[in-house]
gemmi code that builds the backbone of each chain (N, CA, C; Angstrom):
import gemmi

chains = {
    "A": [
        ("UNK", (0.834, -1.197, 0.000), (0.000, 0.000, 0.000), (0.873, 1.252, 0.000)),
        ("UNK", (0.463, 2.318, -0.889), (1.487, 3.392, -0.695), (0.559, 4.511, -0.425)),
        ("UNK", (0.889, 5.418, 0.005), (0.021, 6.620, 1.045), (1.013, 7.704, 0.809)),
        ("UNK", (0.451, 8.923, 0.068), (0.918, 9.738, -0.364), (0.104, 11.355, 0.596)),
        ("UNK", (1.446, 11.674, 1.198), (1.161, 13.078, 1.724), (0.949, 13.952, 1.117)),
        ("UNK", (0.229, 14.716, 1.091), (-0.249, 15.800, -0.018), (-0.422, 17.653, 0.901)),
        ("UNK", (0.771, 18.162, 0.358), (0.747, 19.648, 1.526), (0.636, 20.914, -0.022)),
        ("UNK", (0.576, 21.908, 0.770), (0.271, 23.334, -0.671), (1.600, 23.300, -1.294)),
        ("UNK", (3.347, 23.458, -0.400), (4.249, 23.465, -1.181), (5.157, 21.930, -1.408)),
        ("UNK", (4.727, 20.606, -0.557), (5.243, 19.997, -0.705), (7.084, 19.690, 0.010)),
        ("UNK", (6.951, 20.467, 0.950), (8.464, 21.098, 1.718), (7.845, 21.310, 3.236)),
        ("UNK", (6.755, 21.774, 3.645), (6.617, 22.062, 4.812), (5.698, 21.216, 5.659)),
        ("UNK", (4.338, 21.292, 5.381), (3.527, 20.698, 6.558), (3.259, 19.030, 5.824)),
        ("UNK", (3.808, 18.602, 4.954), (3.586, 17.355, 4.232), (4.567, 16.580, 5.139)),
        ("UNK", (6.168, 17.489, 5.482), (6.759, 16.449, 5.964), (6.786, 16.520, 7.147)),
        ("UNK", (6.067, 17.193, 7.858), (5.845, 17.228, 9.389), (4.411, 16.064, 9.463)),
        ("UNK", (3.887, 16.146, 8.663), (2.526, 15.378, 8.687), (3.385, 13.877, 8.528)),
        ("UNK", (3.671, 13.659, 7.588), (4.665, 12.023, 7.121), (5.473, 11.687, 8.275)),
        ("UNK", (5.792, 12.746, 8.997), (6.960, 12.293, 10.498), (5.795, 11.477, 10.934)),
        ("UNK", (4.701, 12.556, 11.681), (3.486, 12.100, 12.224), (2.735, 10.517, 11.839)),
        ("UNK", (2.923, 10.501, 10.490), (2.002, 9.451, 9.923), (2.599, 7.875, 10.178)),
        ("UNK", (4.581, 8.082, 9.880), (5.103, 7.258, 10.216), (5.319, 6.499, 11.472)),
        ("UNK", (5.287, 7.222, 12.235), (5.157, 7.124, 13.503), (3.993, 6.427, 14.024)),
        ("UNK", (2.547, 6.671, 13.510), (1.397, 6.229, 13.531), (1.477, 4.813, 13.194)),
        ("UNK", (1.857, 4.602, 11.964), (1.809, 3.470, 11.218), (2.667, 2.198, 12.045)),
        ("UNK", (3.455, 2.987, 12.342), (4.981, 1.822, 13.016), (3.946, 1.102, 14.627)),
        ("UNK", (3.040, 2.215, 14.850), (2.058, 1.902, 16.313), (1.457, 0.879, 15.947)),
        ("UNK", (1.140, 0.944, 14.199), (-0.625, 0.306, 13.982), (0.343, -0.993, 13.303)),
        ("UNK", (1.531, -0.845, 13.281), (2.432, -2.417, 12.504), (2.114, -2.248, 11.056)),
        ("UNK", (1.811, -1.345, 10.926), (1.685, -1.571, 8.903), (2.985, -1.152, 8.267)),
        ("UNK", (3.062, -1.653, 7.103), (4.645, -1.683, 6.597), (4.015, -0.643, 5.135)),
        ("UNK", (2.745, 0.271, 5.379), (2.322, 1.002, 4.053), (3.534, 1.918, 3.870)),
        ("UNK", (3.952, 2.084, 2.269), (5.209, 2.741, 1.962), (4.295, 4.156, 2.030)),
        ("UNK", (5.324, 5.429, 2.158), (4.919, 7.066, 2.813), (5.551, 7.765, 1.621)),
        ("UNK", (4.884, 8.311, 0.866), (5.559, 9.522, 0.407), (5.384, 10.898, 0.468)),
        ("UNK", (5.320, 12.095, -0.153), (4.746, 13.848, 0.052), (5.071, 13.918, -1.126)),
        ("UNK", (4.086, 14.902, -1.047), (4.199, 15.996, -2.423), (3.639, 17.264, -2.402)),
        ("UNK", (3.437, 17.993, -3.258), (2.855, 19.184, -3.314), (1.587, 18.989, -3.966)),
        ("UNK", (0.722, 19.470, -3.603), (-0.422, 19.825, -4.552), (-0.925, 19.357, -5.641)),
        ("UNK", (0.018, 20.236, -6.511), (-0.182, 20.253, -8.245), (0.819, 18.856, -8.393)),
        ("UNK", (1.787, 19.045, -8.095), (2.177, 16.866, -8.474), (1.563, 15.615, -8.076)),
        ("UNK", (1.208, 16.598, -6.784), (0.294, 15.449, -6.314), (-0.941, 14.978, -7.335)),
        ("UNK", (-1.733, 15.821, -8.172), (-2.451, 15.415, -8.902), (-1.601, 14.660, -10.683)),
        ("UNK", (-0.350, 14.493, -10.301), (-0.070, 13.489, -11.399), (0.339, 12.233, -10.698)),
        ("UNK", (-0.012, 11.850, -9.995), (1.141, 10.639, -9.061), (-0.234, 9.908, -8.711)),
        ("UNK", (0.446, 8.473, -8.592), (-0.562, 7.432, -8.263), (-0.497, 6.748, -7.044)),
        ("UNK", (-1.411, 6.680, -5.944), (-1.073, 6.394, -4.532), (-2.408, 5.354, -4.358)),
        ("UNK", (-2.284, 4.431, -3.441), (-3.459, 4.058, -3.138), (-4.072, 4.641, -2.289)),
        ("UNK", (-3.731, 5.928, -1.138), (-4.720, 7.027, -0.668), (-3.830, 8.142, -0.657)),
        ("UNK", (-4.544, 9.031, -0.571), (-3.806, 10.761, -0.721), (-4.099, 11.088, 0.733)),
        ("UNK", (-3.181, 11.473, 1.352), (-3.649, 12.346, 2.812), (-2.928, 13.551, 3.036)),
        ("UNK", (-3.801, 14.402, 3.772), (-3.497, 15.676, 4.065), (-4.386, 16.752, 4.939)),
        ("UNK", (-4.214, 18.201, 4.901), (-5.098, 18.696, 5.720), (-6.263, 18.925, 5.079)),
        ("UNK", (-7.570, 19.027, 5.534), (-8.447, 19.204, 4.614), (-8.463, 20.334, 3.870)),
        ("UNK", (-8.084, 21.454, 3.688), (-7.675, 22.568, 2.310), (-7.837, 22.120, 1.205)),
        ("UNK", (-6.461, 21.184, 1.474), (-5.575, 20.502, 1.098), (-6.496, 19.355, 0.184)),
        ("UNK", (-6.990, 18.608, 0.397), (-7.380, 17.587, 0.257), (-9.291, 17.998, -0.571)),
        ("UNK", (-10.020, 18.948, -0.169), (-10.437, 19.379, -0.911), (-10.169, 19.939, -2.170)),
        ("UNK", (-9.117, 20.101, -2.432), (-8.532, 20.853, -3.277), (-7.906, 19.562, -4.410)),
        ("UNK", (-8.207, 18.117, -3.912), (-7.414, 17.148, -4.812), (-8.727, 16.108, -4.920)),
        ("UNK", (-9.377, 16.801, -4.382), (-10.609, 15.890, -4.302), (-11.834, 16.026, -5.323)),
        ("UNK", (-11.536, 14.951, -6.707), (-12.090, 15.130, -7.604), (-13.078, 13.668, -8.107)),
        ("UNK", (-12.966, 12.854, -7.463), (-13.578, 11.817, -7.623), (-12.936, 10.697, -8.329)),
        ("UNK", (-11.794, 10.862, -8.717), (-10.854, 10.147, -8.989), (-9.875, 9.620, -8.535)),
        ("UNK", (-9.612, 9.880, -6.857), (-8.832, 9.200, -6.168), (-9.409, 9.036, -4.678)),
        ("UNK", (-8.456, 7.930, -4.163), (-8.850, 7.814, -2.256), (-8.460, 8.776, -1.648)),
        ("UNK", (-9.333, 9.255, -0.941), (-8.255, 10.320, 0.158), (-9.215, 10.811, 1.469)),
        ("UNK", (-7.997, 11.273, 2.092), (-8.452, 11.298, 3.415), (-7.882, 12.628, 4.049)),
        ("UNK", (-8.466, 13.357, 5.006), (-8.284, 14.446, 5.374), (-7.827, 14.708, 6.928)),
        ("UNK", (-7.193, 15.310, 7.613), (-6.804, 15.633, 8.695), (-7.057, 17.009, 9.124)),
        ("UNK", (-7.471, 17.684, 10.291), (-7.703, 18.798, 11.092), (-6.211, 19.182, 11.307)),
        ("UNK", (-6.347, 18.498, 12.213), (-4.822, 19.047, 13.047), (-3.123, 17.866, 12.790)),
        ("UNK", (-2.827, 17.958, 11.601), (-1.527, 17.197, 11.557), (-0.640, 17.337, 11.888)),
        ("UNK", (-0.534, 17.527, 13.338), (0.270, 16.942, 14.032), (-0.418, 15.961, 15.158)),
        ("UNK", (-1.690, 15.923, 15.079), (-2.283, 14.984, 16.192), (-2.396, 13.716, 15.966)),
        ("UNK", (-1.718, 12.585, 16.333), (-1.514, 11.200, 16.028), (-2.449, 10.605, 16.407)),
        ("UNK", (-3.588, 10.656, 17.678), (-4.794, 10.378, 17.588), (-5.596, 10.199, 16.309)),
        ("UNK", (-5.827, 11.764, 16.109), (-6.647, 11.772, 14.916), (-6.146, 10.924, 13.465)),
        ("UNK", (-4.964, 11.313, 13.330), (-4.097, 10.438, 12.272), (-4.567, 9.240, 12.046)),
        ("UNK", (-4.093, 8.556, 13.738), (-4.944, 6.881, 13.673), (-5.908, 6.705, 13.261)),
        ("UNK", (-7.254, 7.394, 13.763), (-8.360, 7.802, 13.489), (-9.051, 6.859, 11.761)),
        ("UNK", (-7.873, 8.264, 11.297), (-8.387, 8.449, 10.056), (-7.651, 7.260, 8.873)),
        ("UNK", (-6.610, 7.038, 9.171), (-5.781, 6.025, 8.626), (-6.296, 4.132, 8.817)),
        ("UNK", (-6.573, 3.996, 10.065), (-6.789, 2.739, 10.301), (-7.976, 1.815, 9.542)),
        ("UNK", (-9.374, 2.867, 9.521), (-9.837, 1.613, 8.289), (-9.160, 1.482, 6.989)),
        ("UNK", (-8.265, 2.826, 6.751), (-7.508, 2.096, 5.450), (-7.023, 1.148, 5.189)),
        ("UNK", (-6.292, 0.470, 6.311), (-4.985, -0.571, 6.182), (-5.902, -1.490, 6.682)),
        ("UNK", (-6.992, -1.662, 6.433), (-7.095, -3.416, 6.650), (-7.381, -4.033, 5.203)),
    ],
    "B": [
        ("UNK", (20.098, 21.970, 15.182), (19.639, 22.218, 13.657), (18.697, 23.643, 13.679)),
        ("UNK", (17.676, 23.052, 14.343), (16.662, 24.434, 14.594), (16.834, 25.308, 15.474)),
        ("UNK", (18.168, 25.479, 16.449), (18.616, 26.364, 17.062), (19.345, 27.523, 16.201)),
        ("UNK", (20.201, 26.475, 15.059), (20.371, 27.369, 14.537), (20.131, 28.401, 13.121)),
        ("UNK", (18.796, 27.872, 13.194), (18.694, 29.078, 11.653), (17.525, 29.285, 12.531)),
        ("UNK", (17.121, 29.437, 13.938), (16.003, 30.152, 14.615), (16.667, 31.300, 15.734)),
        ("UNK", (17.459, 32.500, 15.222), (18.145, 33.314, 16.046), (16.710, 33.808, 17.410)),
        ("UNK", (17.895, 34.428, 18.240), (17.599, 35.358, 19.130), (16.808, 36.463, 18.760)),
        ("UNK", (17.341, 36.952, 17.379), (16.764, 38.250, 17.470), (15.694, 37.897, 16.468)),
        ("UNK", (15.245, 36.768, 15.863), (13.926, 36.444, 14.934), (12.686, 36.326, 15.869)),
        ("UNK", (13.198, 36.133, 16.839), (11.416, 35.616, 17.810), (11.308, 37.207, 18.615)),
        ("UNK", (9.851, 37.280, 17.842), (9.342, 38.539, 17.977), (7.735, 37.935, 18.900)),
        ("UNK", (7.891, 39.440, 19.690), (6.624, 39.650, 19.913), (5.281, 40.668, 19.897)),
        ("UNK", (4.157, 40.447, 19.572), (3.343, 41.103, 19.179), (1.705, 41.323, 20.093)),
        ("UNK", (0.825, 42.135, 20.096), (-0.160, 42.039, 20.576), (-1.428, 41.106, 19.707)),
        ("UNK", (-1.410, 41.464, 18.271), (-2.323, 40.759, 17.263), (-2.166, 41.513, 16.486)),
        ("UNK", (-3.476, 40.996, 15.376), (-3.128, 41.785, 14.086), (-4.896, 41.532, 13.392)),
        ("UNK", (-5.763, 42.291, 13.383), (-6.806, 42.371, 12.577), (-6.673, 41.401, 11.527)),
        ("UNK", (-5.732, 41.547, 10.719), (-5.450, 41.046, 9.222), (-4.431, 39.928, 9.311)),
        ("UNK", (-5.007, 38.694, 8.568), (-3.998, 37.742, 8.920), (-2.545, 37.994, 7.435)),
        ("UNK", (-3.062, 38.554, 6.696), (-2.241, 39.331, 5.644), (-0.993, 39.602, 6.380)),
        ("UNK", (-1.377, 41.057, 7.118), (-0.646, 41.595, 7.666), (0.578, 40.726, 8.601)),
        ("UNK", (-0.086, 40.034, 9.456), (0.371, 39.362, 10.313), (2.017, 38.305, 9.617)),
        ("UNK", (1.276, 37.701, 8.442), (2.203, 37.187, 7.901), (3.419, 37.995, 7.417)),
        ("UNK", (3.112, 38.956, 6.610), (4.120, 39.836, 6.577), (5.296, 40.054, 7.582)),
        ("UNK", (4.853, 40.634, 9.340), (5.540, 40.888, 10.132), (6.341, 39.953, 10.557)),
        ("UNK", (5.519, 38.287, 10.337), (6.231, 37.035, 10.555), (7.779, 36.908, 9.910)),
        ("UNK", (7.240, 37.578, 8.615), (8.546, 37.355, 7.821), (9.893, 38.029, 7.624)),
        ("UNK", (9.413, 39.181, 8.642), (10.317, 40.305, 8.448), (11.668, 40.232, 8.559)),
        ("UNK", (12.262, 39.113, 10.141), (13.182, 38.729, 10.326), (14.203, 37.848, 9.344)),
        ("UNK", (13.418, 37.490, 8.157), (14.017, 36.769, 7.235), (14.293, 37.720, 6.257)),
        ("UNK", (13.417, 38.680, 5.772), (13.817, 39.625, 5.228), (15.233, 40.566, 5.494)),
        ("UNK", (15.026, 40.700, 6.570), (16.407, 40.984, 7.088), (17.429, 40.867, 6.815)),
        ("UNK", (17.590, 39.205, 7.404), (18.414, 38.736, 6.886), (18.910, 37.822, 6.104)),
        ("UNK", (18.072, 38.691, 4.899), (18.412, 38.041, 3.649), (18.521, 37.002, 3.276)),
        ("UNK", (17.334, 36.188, 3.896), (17.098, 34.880, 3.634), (15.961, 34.491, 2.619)),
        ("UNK", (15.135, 35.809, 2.428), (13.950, 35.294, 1.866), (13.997, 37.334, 0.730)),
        ("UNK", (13.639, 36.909, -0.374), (13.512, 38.422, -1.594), (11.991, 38.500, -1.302)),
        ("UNK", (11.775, 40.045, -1.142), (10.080, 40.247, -1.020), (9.079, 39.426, -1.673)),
        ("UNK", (9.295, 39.048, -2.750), (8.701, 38.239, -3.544), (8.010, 36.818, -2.866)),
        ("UNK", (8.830, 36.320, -1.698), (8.382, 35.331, -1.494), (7.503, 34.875, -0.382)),
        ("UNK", (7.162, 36.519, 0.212), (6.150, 37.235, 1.103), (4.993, 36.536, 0.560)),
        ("UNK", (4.920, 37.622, -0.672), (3.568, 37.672, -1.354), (3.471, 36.596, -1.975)),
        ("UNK", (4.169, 35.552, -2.194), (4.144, 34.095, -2.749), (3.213, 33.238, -1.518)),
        ("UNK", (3.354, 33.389, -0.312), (2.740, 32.825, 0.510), (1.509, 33.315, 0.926)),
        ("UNK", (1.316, 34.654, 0.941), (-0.531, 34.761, 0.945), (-1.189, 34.766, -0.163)),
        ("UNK", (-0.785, 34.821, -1.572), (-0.800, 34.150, -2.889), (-1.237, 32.512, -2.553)),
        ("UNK", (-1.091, 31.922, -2.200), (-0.902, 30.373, -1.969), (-1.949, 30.259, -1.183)),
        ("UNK", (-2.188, 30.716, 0.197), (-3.240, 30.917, 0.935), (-4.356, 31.394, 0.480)),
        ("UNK", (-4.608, 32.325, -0.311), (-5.638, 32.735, -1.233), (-6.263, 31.699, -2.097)),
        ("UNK", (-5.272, 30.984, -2.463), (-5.635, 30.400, -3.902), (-5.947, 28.475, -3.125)),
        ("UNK", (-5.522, 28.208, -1.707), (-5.620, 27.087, -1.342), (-6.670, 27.158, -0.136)),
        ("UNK", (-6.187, 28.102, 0.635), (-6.859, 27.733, 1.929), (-5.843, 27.786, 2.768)),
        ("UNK", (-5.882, 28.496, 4.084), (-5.462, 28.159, 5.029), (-4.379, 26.987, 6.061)),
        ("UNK", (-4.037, 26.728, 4.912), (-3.361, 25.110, 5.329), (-2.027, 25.223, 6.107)),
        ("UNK", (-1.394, 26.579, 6.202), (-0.552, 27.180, 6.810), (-0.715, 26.728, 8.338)),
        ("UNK", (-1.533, 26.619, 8.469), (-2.391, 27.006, 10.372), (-2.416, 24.874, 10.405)),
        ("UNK", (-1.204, 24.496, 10.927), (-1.102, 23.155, 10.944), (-1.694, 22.465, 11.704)),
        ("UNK", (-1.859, 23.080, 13.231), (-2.487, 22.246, 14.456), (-2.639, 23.577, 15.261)),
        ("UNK", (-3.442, 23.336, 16.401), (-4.337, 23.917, 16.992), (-3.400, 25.658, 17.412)),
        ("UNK", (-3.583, 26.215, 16.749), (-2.411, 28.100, 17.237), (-1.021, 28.070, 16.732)),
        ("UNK", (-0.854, 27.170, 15.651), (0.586, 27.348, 14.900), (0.028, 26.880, 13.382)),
        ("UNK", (1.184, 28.099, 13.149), (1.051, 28.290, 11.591), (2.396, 28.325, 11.147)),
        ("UNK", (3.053, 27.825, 9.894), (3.500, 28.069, 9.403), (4.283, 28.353, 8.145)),
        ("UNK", (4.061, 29.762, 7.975), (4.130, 30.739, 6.608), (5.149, 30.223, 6.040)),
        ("UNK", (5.239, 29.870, 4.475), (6.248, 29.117, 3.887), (5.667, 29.198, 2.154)),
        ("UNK", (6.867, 29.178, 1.219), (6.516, 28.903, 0.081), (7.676, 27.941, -0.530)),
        ("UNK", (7.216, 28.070, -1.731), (8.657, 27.100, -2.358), (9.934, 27.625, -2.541)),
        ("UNK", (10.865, 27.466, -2.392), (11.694, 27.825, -2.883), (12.215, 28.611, -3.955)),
        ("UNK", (11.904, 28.315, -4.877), (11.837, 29.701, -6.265), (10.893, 30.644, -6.333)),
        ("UNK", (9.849, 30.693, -5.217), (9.596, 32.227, -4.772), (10.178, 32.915, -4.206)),
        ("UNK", (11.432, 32.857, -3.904), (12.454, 34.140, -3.509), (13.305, 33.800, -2.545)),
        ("UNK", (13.742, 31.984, -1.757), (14.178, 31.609, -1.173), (15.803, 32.200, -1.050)),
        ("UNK", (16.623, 32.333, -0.327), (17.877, 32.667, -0.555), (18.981, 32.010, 0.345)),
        ("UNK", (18.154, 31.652, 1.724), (18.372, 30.597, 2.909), (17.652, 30.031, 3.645)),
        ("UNK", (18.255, 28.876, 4.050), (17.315, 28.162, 5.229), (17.381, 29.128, 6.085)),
        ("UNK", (15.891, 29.714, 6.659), (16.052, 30.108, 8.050), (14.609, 30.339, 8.459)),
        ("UNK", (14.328, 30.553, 9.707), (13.359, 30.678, 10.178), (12.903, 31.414, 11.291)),
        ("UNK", (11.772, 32.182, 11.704), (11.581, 33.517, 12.374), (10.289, 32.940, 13.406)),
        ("UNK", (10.515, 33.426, 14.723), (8.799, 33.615, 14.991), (8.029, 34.366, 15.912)),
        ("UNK", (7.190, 34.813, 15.160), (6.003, 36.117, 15.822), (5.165, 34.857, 16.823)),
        ("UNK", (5.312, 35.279, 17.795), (3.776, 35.797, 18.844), (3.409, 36.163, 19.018)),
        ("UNK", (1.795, 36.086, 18.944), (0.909, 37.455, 19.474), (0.323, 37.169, 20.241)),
        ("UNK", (-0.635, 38.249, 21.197), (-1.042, 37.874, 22.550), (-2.480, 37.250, 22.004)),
        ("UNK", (-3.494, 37.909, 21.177), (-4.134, 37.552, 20.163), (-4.416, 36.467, 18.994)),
        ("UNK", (-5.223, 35.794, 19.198), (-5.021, 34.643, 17.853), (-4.973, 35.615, 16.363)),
        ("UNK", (-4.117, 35.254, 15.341), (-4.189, 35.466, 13.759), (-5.497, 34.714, 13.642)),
        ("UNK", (-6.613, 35.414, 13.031), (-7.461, 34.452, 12.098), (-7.347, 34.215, 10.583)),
        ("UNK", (-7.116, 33.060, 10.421), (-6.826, 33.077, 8.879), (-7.641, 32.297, 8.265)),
        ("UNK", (-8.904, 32.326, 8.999), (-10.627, 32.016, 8.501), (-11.176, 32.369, 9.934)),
        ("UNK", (-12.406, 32.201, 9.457), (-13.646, 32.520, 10.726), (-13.645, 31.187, 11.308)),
        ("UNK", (-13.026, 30.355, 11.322), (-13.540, 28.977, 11.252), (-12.035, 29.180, 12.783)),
        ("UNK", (-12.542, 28.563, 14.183), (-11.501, 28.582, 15.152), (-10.365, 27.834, 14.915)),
        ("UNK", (-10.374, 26.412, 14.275), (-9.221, 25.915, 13.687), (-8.254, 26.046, 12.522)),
        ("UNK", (-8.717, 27.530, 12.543), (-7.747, 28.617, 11.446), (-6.964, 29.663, 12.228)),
        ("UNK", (-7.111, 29.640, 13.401), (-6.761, 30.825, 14.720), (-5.248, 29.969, 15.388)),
        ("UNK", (-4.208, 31.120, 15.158), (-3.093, 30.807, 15.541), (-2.246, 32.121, 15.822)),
        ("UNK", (-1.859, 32.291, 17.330), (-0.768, 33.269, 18.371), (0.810, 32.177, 17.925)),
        ("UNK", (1.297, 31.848, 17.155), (2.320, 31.702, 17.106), (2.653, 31.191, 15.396)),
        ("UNK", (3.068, 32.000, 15.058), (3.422, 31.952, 13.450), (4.754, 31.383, 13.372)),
        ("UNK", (5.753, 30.136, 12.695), (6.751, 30.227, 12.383), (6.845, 30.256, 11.097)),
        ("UNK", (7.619, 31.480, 10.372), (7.632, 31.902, 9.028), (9.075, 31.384, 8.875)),
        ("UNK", (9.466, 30.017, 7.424), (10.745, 29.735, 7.555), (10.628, 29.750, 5.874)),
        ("UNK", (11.803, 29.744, 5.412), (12.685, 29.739, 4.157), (13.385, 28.275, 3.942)),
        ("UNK", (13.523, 27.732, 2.693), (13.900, 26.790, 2.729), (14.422, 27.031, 0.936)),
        ("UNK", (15.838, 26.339, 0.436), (15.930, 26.428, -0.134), (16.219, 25.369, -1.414)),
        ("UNK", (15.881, 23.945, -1.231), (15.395, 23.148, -1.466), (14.583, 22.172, -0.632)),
        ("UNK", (14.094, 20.866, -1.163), (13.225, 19.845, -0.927), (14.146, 19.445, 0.513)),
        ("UNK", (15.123, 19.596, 0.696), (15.847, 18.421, 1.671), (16.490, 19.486, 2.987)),
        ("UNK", (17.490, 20.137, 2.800), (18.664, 20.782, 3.544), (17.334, 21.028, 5.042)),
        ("UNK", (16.546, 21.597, 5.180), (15.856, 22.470, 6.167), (15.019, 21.002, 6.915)),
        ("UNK", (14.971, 19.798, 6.660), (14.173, 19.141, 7.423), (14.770, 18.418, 8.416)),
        ("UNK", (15.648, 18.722, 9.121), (16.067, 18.074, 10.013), (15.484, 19.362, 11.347)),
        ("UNK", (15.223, 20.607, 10.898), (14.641, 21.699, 11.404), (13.564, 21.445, 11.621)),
        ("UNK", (12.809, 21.076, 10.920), (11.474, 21.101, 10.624), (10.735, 19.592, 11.441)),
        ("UNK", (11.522, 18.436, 11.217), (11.277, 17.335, 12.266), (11.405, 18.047, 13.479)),
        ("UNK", (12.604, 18.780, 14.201), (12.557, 18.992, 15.549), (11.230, 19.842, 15.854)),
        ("UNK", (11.115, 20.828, 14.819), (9.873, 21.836, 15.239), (8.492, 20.748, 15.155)),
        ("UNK", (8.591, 19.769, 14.615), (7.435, 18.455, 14.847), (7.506, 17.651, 16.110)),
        ("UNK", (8.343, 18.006, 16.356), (8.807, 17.165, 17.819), (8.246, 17.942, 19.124)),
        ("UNK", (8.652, 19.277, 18.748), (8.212, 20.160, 20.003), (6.246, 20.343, 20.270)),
        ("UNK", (5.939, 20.678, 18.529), (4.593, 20.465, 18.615), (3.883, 19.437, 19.148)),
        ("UNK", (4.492, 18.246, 18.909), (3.926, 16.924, 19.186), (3.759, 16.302, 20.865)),
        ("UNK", (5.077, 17.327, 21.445), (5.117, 16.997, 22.783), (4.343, 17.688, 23.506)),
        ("UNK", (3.366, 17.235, 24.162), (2.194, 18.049, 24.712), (2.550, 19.184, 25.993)),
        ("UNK", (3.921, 18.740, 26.589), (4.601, 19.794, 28.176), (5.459, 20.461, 27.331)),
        ("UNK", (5.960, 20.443, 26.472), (6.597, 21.289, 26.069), (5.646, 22.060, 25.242)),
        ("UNK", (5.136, 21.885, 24.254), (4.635, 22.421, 23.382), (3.709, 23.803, 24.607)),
        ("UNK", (3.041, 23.305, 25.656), (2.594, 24.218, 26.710), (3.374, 25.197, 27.220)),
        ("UNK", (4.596, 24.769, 27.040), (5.248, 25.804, 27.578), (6.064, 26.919, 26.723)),
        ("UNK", (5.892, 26.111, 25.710), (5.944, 27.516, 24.585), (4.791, 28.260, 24.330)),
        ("UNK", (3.835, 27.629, 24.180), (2.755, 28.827, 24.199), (2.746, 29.650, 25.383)),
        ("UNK", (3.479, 29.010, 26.287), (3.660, 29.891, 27.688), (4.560, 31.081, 27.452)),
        ("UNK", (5.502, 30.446, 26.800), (6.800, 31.767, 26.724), (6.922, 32.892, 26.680)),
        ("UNK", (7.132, 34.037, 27.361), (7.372, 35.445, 26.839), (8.443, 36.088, 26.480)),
        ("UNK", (9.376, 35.505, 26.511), (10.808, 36.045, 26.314), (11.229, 35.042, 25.044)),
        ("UNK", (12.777, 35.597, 24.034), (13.030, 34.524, 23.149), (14.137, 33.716, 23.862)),
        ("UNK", (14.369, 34.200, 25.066), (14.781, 33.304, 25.747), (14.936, 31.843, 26.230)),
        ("UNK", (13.311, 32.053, 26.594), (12.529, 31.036, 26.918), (12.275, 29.467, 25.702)),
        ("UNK", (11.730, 30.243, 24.641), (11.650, 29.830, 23.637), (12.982, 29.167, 23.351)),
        ("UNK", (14.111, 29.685, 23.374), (15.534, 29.327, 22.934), (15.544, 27.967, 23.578)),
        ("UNK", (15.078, 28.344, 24.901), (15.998, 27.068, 25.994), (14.732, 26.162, 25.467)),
        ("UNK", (13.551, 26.297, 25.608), (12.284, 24.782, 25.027), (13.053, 24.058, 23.916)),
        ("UNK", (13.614, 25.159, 22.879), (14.466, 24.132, 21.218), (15.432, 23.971, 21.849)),
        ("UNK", (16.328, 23.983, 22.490), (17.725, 23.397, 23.087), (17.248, 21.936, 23.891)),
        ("UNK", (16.174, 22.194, 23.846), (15.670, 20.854, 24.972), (15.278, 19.393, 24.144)),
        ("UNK", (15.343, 19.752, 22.854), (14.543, 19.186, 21.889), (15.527, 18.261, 20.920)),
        ("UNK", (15.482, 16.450, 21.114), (16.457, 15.874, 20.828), (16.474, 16.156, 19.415)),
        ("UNK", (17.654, 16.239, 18.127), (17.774, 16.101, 16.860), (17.523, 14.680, 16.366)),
    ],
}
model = gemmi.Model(1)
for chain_id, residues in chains.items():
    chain = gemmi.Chain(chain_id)
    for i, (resn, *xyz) in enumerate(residues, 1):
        res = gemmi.Residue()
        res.name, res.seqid = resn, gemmi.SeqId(i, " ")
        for name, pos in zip(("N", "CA", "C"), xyz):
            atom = gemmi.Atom()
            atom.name, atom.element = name, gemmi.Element(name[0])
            atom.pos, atom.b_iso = gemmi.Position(*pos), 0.0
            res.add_atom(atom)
        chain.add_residue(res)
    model.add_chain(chain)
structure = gemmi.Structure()
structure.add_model(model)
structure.setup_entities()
C-alpha cells in the first residue's frame, strides 16, 4: 500500500505530517510505503490514498482518487483515526 | 539544527493583528532581514493561501508561513512572531493561531532536520505548553535546546 502526503508546497507541513504518519503506522504495525508531495504533483502521481489537511485535500478531491483528510496534523490520535480503516 | 537558523533576534513579539495578511508579513520580516527570503516570497505565501486555503495554520495556534523555494528563497532560516491575540486566517476557530513560524527553505531536503525537531516540540504536549507559555526569546531558545535532533 502506498500513502501519499499531499501539503500546498510539498516542503513544509507534508513532511511534518509524514513524520506524524510514520510514527502512527509503526504503532498500527503496517509496513504502508509514505511519500509527500505538493499539490499540483500530487495530482499526477498514483497512490493508493492521498492524505493531508483538509484545504488541502479538498482541493485534490475530484472523484478520482482515495483520500483522506486531517484537522490538526500533528495529532496522532486523529491520524490513527483516520488512517486505520484504510490498512485493513 | 533548529537552534540554529532560529536566532535570538527572529522571535518577535506582538499584541495581534486584525489582518492575517498583515500578520504574515511581520512574521517574515526577520528573514527579510536577513536576507534569507527576496520580497517576492512574502507575497508568494498569501498568494498560496488565497488560492488554497489556510493550510498554513497546521495544528491547533501554529502556523507556518512558507513557500517554495523559487519564490524568492535565498536561505534556510526561520523567524517567529507571537501574538497575545489569535491570527485568524478564517472565521472557522481551527484557522486561529498566536504563534506563526515563518521559515525559508531552499530546497526539498537541507531544512528538514529543522522542521522534524519543530514536529517534535509540537507533538510533545509539556513542552509544546510551555511555549505557548513563553514570553521572552529566551525562553523559547531554551524549550528548542531541549529538543532531541
Amino acid at each position: 500500500m502506498k500513502i501519499l502526503i499531499v501539503c500546498g508546497n510539498g516542503l513544509g507541513s507534508s513532511l511534518m505530517l509524514e513524520m506524524a504518519v510514520k510514527d502512527v503506522l509503526k504503532e498500527l504495525g503496517s509496513n504502508a510505503e509514505v511519500g509527500h508531495a505538493d499539490l499540483f504533483s500530487a495530482k499526477g502521481e498514483s497512490a493508493d490514498l492521498f492524505l493531508g489537511a483538509r484545504e488541502i485535500i479538498e482541493n485534490l478531491d475530484d472523484g478520482t482518487r482515495k483520500v483522506a483528510s486531517v484537522k490538526n496534523i500533528m495529532d496522532k490520535a486523529e491520524i490513527k483515526t483516520v488512517l486505520a480503516p484504510h490498512l485493513q | 539544527m533548529l537552534k540554529e537558523i532560529l536566532t535570538a533576534d527572529s522571535i518577535r513579539f506582538a499584541e495581534g493583528y486584525a489582518d492575517w495578511r498583515e500578520a504574515v508579513r511581520v512574521s517574515c520580516e526577520p528573514l527579510l532581514e536577513r536576507g534569507a527570503i527576496a520580497p517576492s516570497y512574502i507575497d508568494a505565501i498569501i498568494e498560496n493561501v488565497e488560492k488554497i486555503g489556510p493550510y498554513i495554520v497546521i495544528s491547533p495556534d501554529v502556523a507556518i508561513p512558507h513557500a517554495r523555494p523559487e519564490a524568492g528563497a535565498r536561505a534556510i532560516a526561520m523567524a517567529l512572531l507571537k501574538t497575545t491575540t489569535p491570527v485568524k486566517f478564517s472565521d472557522d476557530p481551527d484557522h486561529h493561531a498566536r504563534m506563526l513560524f515563518a521559515f525559508s527553505a531552499t530546497d526539498n531536503h537541507s531544512h528538514q532536520r529543522a522542521l522534524r525537531q519543530l514536529a517534535r516540540l509540537i507533538m510533545d504536549e509539556q513542552r509544546f505548553a510551555q511555549l505557548q507559555a513563553a514570553s521572552t526569546a529566551e525562553a523559547v531558545l531554551e524549550l528548542i535546546a531541549g529538543i532531541p535532533e
